[in-house]
N, C-alpha and C positions, 0 to 999 in steps of 0.2 A: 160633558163632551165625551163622546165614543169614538172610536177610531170609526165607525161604519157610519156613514152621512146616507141618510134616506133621499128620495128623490126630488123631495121638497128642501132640503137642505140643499143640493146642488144645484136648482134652479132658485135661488136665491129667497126661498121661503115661499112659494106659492103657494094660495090657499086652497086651491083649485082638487079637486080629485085627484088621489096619487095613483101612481102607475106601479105595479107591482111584474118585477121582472122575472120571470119565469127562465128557469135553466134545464134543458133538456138534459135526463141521467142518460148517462150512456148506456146503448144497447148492447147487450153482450153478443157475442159472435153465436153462433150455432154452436151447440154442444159446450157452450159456457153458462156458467150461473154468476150473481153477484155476488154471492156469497162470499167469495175468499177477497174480493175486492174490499169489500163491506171491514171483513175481519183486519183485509193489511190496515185501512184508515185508521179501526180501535186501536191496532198496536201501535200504528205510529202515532196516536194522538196520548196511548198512555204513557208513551216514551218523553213524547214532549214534555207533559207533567213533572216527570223526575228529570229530566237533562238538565243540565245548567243552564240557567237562562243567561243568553248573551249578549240581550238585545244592547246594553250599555255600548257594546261593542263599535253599534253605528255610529257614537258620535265620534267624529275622528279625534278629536284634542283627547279626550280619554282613552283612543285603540290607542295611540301614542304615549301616552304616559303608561299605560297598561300593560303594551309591549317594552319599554325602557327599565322597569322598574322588577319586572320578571326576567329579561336577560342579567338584569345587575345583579338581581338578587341570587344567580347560581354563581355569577363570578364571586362577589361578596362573600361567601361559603367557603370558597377556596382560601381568603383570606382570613376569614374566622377558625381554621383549622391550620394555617401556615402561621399565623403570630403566636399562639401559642406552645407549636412545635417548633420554631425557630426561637422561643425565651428561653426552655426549656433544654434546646442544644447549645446554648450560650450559656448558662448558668448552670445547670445539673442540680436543680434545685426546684419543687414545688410551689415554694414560697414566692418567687418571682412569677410564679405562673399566675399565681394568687390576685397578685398584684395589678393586672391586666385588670379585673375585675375591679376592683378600686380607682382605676386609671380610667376605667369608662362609666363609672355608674355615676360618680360623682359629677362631673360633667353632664352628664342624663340628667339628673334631678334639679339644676340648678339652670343651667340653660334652655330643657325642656318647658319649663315655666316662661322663663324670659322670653324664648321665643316665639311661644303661645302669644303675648301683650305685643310684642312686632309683627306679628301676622297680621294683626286684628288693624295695625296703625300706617302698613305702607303696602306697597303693591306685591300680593304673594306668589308671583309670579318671576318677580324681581328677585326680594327673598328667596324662594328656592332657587333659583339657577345660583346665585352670589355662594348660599350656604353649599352646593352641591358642588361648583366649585374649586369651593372647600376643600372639599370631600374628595374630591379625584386628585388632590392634590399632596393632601397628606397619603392616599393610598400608591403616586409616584414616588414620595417619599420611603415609603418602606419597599419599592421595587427597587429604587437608588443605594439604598443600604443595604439590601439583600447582594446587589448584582456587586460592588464596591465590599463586600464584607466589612463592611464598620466594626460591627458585633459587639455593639453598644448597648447590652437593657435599659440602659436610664433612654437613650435617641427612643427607641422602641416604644418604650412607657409613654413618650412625649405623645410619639405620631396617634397612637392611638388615642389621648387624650383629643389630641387636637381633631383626630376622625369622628370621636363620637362627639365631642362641641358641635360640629355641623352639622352633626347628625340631628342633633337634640332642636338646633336652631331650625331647620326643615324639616320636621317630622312635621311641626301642627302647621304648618301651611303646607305639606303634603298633601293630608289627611282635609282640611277643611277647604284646599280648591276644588274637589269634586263637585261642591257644593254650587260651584258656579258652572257644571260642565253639563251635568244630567241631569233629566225631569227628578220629582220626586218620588214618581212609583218604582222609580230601577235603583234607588240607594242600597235596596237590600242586594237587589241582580248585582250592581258596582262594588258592594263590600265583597260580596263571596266571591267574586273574580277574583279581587287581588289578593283575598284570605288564600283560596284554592295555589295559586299560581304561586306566591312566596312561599307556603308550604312545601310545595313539590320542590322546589329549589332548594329549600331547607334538608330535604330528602334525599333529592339527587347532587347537588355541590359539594358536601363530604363524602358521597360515596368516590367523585370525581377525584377529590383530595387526594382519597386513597389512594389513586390509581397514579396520582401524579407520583408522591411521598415512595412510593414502591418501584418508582423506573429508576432511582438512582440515590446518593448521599443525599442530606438535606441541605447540606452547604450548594449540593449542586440547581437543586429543583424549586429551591425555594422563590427564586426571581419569575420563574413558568407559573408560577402560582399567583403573583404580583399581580406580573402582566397581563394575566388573562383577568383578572379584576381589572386592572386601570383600560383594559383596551374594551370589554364591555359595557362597564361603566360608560362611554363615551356616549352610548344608545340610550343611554337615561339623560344626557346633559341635551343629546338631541333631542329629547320629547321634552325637556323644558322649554330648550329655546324656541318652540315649536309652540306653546301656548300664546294663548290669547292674553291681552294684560289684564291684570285683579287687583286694580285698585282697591280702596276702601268700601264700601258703599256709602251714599251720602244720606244718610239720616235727619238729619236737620239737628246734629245735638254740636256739642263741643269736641272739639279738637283730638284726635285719638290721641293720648300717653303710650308711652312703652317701659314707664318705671312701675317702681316697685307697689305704687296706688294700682295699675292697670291690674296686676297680677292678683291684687286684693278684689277687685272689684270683679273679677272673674270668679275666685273664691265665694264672694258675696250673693252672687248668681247663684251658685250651683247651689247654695245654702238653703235660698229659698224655693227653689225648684225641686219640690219632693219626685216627681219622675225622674229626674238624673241624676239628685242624690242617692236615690233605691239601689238605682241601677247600679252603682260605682258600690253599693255597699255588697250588692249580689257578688258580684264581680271577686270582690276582696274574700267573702267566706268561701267561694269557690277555690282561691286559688292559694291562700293562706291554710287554710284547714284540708284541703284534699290534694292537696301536686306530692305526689310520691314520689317525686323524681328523684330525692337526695336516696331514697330506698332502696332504689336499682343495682346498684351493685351490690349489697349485701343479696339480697334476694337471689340475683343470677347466681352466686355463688352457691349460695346455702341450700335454696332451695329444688334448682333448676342444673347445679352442676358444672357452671362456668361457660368458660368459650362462649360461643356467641351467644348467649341467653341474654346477656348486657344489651348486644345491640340491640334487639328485637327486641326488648323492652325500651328503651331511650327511643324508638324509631314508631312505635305501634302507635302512640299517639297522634303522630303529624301522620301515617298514614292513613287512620282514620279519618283525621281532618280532610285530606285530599279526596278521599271517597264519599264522605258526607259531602264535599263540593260539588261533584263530579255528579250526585243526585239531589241538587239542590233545587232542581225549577220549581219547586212549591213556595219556596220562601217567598218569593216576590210577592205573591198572593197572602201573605198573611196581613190582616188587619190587627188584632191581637198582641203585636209585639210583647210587649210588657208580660203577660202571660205567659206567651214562648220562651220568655225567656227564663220567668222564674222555672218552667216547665226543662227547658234544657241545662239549668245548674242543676236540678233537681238530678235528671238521668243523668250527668257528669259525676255526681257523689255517689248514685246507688252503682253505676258502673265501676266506678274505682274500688267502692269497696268489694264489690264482687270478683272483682280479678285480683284481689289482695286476698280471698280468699281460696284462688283457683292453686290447683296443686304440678298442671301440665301447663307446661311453656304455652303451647297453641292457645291454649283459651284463656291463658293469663293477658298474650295480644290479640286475643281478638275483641276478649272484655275492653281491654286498654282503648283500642281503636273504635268500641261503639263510645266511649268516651271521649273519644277524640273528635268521631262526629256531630256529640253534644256541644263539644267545645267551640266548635264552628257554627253552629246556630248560633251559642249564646253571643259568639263573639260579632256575628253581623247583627245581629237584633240590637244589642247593646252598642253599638260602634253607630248603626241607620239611626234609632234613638236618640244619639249623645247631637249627631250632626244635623237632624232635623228638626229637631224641640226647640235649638237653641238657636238666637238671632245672628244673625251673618256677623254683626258688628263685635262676639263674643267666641264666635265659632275657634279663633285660633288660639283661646286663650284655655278654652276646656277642652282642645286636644292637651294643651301642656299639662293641664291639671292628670290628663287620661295617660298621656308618658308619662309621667312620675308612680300614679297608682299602678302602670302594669309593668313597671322597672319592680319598682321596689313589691309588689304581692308574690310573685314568685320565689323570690329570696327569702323575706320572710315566709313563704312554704317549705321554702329545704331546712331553715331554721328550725319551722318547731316539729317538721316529719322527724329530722333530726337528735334532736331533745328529746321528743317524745319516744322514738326504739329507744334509747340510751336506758330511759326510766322506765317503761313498758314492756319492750319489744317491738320489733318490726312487722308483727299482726296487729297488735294495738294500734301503731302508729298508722298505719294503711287503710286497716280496714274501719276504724274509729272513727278517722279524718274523713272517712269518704258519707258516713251514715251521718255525723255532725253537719259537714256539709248540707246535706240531702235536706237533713229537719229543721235546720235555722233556714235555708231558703223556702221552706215554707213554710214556716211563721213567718219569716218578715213578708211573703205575700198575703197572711192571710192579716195578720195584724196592719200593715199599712197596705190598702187594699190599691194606692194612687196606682203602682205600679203594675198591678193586674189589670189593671182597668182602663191602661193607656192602649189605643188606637192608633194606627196609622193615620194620616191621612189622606182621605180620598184621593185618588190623582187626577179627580175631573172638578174637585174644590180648591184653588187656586189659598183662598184664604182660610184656609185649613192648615197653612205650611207656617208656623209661626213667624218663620224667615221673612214671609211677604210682609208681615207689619212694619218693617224697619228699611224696607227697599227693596228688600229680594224679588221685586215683583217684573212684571213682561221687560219693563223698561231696559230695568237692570241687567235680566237675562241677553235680552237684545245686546248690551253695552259691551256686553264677552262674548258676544261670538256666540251664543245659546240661547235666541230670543225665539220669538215662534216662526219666525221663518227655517233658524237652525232644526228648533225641538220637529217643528210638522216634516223637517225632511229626514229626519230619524224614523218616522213612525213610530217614536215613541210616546205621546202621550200629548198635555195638554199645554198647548203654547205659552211658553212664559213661567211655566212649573220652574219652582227654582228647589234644586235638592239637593241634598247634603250629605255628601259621600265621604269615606275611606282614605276612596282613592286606590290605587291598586297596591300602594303604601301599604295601607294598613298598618298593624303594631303586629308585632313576632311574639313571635312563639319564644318556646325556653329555652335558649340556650343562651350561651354566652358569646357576643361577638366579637369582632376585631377587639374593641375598646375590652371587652368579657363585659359588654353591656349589654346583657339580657332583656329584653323585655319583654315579659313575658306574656302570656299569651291575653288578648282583648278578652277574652272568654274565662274558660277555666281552667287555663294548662296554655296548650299551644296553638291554639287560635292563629296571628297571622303575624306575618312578619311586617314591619315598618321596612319597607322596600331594600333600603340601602343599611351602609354599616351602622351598627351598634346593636344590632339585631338577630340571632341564628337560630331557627327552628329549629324544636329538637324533639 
């Protein structure tokens, strides 16, 4: 099916001689040529090529969560930057700051599984709103404590725990409702929206920080920081309760679980699915062997002379990423996935190490930031992949699998960038990590070729979408709000496409949020942010 119906398709398939509609070009005035008319169409149509494609946009239950989840995400920012200056003016100590980060990751890893196997077993639309919240609830929590001066670490430690708990528990039914929202040709259009848009927030929320942190004591400003999280947040709990319901799909099998068998048997999936086991290994040598991030401040100093050199290195990355968004409209068009993406860890490692070998600030981020653009490919390639290979009935449980692996690869990146200057130096460790990277991602493409050789699928082949074998198909679509009445008034694609999105979610980037729960980036570095806390582009 094509978006353009012939004439015999609009009169109901007539066999008759078709009629061919002729469109008169317009005549130019006197003393005009076509020419420059001719020329503005080529630009604007080479423009279209690169612009982000937006088309996801049409469908309203995703403009909704897409707009909810990118306001949260700059208030979130503010709050990822206010708990650990507010541990920090409480104790006068590092170690408690530390602490933050054990306070949220731990939680990440243990509930982002669990909540993976409850996605997959009750209505994810339920789930999110219950888990989110959650989430706004612990984040009044730390506005109540702030505005009351408690000035409690252990209260602090708590909330956050309890922030990224929700977080963890609504990340994979985040991430795997898109899957009920939009066709399958705009997975990749729906990743890089929300990659794009948490980024920038990621960007712009600690610069906001700043601005707050600088108008007065932090005794005083720290509640304005709160509040502007708990009062934008509120535009994400509306774009929940704004969704359609997501039940289960009914497969015809047994009974969904939400124990500890579920979690294994999601496990057990991924085992045998050499395309999403690749992908998740790509993923790992990217972000394990090449994230410099622990390197940046030695570098700014030593290298570059201090003062802002830190920033602009911590920041090059997620800019990148925003500008590789920002020129994304080709992705959508790619068939190749698999390819792309080993193709994008590949320029993520040679980039890195190249700008671990630059010797001027400027081209240390500008290197950083075409690696940041890498990281935004690999990370919707690999995110479209994870959500569209795999069947509806599993989708929430290899998001959980997918938070834990992009919690914990980044961390283990500062670990061994880390170890590695200690025993080498900070050239060895930069520039080594980024050329390792480079060459293991392509051996594992050329040695396990599954992964190069996975394809999209068509978006005019219904049963192409593996999801359709297990229900994902017109019926289903229809059941949420997305069947081919919804799909054909998008003009996006082919009725009843069911696809398997992000979400405007997505997973974050590096830094460390409210909880100091990183997770880090879907891609190679800083890829996208998981919408709400536990999450901080960096």
């Amino acid at each position: 099916m094509t978006g353009v119906d012939s004439d015999a398709d609009r009169s109901g398939g007539d066999s008759g001689p078709s009629r061919e509609t002729v469109v008169a070009s317009p005549v130019p005035e006197p003393g005009e040529t076509a020419e420059p008319a001719a020329a503005g169409n080529a630009r604007r149509g080479r423009f279209a090529r690169w612009a982000m494609d937006v088309r996801p946009l049409r469908v309203p239950a995703y403009r909704r969560l897409w707009i909810g989840n990118g306001v949260s995400m700059f208030g979130f920012q503010l709050t990822a930057v206010a708990v650990p200056v507010e541990m920090f003016a409480l104790t006068d100590a590092s170690l408690w700051v530390g602490l933050l980060g054990i306070a949220g990751f731990v939680p990440l890893l243990v509930f982002g599984l669990w909540g993976g196997a409850v996605a997959d077993a009750v209505d994810r639309r339920k789930l999110l709103l219950a888990s989110s919240v959650l989430m706004w609830i612990s984040t009044l929590g730390l506005l109540l404590q702030a505005l009351f001066r408690v000035g409690s670490p252990i209260l602090l430690l708590v909330l956050v725990a309890v922030q990224t708990t929700a977080f963890a528990i609504s990340s994979p039914a985040r991430q795997a409702i898109i899957a009920r929202l939009v066709p399958t040709s705009l997975v990749p259009a729906a990743n890089t929206l929300g990659y794009t848009t948490t980024t920038a927030g990621g960007v712009l929320g600690p610069l906001a920080a700043g601005l707050v942190f600088s108008a007065g004591p932090v005794e005083a400003v720290l509640p304005v920081a709160y509040a502007v999280d708990a009062v934008l947040f509120t535009v994400s709990l509306w774009a929940t309760y704004r969704l359609p319901s997501m039940p289960p799909l009914d497969d015809g099998g047994p009974p969904r679980r939400v124990g500890l068998a579920s979690v294994v048997d999601g496990f057990r999936y991924l085992a045998t699915t050499p395309v999403l086991l690749l992908s998740f290994a790509v993923d790992i040598i990217a972000m394990v062997l090449a994230m410099p991030r622990a390197l940046f401040p030695e570098v700014a100093q030593e290298r570059f002379g201090g003062g802002s050199a830190v920033g602009w290195l911590f920041s090059a990355i997620a800019i990148g990423s925003v500008l590789g968004g920002l020129t994304s409209g080709w992705i959508s068009r790619v068939r190749r996935q698999g390819l792309a993406l080993v193709g994008a860890v590949i320029g993520w490692g040679l980039a890195i190490a190249a700008a671990g070998l630059a010797r001027q600030l400027w081209l240390a981020v500008v290197l950083l930031a075409v690696a940041g653009a890498a990281d935004l490919v690999s990370a919707v390639f690999r995110q479209s992949m994870l959500q569209v290979y795999a069947p509806d009935r599993l989708r929430g449980r290899l998001q959980g699998v997918n938070i834990t692996v992009v919690a914990g690869g980044p961390r283990l990146g500062d670990l061994r960038a880390g170890s590695t200057a200690a025993a080498f130096g900070v050239g060895f460790a930069w520039v080594g990590g980024g050329v390792v990277a480079a060459i293991l991602a392509l051996l594992l493409g050329v040695l396990f070729p599954a992964l190069v050789r996975y394809r999209a699928p068509h978006p005019d082949d219904e049963q192409s979408d593996p999801g359709a074998t297990d229900g994902s198909g017109p019926a289903d679509a229809a059941a949420n709000g997305s069947g081919a009445a919804g799909v054909a008034a998008t003009g996006s694609g082919a009725a009843g496409a069911v696809a398997a999105g992000s979400g405007a979610a997505g997973v974050a980037a590096t830094g460390s949020g409210t909880a100091g729960a990183a997770t880090g980036g879907s891609g190679s570095g800083s890829g996208a942010a998981s919408g709400q806390p536990g999450a901080a582009a960096g």
